[in-house]
N, C-alpha and C positions, 0 to 999 in steps of 0.2 A: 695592454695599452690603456691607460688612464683618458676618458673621455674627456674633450674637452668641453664648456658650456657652449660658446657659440663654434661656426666656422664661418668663412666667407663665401660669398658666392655673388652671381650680378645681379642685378635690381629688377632687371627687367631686358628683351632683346636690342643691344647694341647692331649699328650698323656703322659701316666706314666706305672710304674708297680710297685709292690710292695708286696713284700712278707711275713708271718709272720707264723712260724710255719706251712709251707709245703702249708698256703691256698694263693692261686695269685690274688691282687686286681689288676685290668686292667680300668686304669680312662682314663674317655674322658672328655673334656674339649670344648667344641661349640658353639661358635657364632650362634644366634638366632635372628629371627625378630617378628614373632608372635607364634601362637599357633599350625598353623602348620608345620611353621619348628621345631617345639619341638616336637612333634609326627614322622616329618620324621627321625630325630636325634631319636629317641626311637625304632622305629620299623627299621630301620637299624641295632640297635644295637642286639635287639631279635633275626634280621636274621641271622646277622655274628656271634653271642656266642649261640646258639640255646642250648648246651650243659653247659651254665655257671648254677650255683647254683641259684646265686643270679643277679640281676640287680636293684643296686638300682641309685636311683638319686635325683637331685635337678634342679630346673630352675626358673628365674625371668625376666619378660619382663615390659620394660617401663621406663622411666624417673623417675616415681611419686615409682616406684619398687612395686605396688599395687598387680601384676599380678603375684602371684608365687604359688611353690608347690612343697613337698619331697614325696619320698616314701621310706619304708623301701625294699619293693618285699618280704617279706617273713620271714625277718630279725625279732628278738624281738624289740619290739617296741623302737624308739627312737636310735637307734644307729647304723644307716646308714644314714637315708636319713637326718634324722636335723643335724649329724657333715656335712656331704655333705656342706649342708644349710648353714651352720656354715662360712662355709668356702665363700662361695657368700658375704656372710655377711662381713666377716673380713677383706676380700681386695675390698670391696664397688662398688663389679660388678653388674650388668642387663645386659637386651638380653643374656644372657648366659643359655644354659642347661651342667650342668655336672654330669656324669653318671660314677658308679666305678659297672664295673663285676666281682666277685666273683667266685675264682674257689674254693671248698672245699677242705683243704689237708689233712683230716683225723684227727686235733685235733682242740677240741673248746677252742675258742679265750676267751671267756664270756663277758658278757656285755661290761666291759670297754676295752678287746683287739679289739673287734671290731668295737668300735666307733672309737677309737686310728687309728685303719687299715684304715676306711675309711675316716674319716679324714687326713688323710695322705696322700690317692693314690689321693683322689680330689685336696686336695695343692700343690703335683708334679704335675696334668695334667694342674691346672691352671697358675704355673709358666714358663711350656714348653709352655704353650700357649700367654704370655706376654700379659701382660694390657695395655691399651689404652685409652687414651681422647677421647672421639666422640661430637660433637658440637648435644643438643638438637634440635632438626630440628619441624621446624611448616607449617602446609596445608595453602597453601591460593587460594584462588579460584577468578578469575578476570572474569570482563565480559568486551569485548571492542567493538565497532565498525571495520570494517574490515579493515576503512581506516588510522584507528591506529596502523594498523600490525607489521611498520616498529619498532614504537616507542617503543612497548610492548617488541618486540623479542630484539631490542638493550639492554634495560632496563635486562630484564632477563636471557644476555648473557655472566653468570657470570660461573666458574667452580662449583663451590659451590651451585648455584642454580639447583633442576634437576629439568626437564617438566614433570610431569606425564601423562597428556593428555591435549590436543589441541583440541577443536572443532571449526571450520573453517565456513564460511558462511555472510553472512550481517551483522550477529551477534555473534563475537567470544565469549567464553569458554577457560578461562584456568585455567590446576592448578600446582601447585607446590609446589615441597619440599625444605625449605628455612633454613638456621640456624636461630635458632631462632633471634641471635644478629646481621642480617642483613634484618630479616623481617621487622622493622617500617620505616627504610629507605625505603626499597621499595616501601611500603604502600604509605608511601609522595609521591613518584616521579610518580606513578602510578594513584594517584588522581591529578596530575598536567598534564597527558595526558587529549585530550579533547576525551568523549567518550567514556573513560573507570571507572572503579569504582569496588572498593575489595565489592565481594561477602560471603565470608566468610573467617575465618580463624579458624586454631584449630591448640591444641600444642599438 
């Protein structure tokens, strides 16, 4: 699978509300990087509505969107957590978890009011939350010589490049987080330092 430059994802935490026959859906909308910021964004959410009915959600992480997962919480099957889903789907986000709490108002919605409902309070929390380009970024990992320090740290003293760790010594270690469409340049100019040489890379 051919990487793409950018993907989509939200801006920032969206929030909604949304009402339907006295029940309150309460959507969150969150920016995600792996697996346990999806679990922090989840058990936050169990803390602060300890009292909601339901918590259902959705969430997909990655480029390739390989990495995903609904839940109804309790709901009849299919009509929470996949219109959730639905909705990650429709406006072509990842890293995102998005969660709608459920308060019960005493009359049943039935199947189609309630996928309707949460499909709904997810597409408010995702458009308070606004979508975003993000540049696909890739691991590369250098080994250089120490007396090549100078050359390495100029080379990779871009905004867009970040250092994840440095290891220092007669014989450096580095790695970085690169967008993917300024990674093969680097690649060049870093096998034209003497002493240095890409150790790995991954997208």
């Amino acid at each position: 699978m051919t990487a793409p430059v950018t993907y989509r994802t939200v801006s920032r935490t969206g929030s909604s509300m949304h009402r339907v026959l006295g029940s309150r859906h309460l959507g969150k909308a969150v920016p995600v990087t792996d697996s346990a910021s999806v679990r922090a964004v989840l058990d936050g959410l169990r803390s602060e509505y300890r009292d909601a009915t339901h918590i259902a959600y959705a969430w997909r992480l990655g480029w390739k969107k390989e990495a995903f997962r609904h839940s109804d919480d309790g709901e009849p099957s299919g009509t929470a957590g996949r219109p959730i889903f639905g909705q990650l789907q429709s406006f072509d986000l990842t890293d995102v978890c998005v969660a709608v709490v459920r308060y019960y108002g005493g009359t049943k919605l039935g199947t189609g009011g309630l996928t309707e409902a949460y499909k709904t309070a997810a597409r408010l929390a995702i458009e308070d939350a606004g979508c975003t380009e993000q540049p696909v970024r890739s691991q590369v990992d250098i080994a250089f010589a120490f007396s090549a320090m100078p050359q390495i740290m100029k080379l990779t003293k871009v905004p867009a490049i970040e250092k994840i760790k440095l290891e220092t010594g007669e014989n450096c270690r580095m790695s970085l987080s690169i967008p993917l469409h300024l990674r093969d340049r680097l690649l060049a100019q870093v096998t034209q330092v003497a002493g240095a040489q890409v150790i790995s890379t991954s997208c």
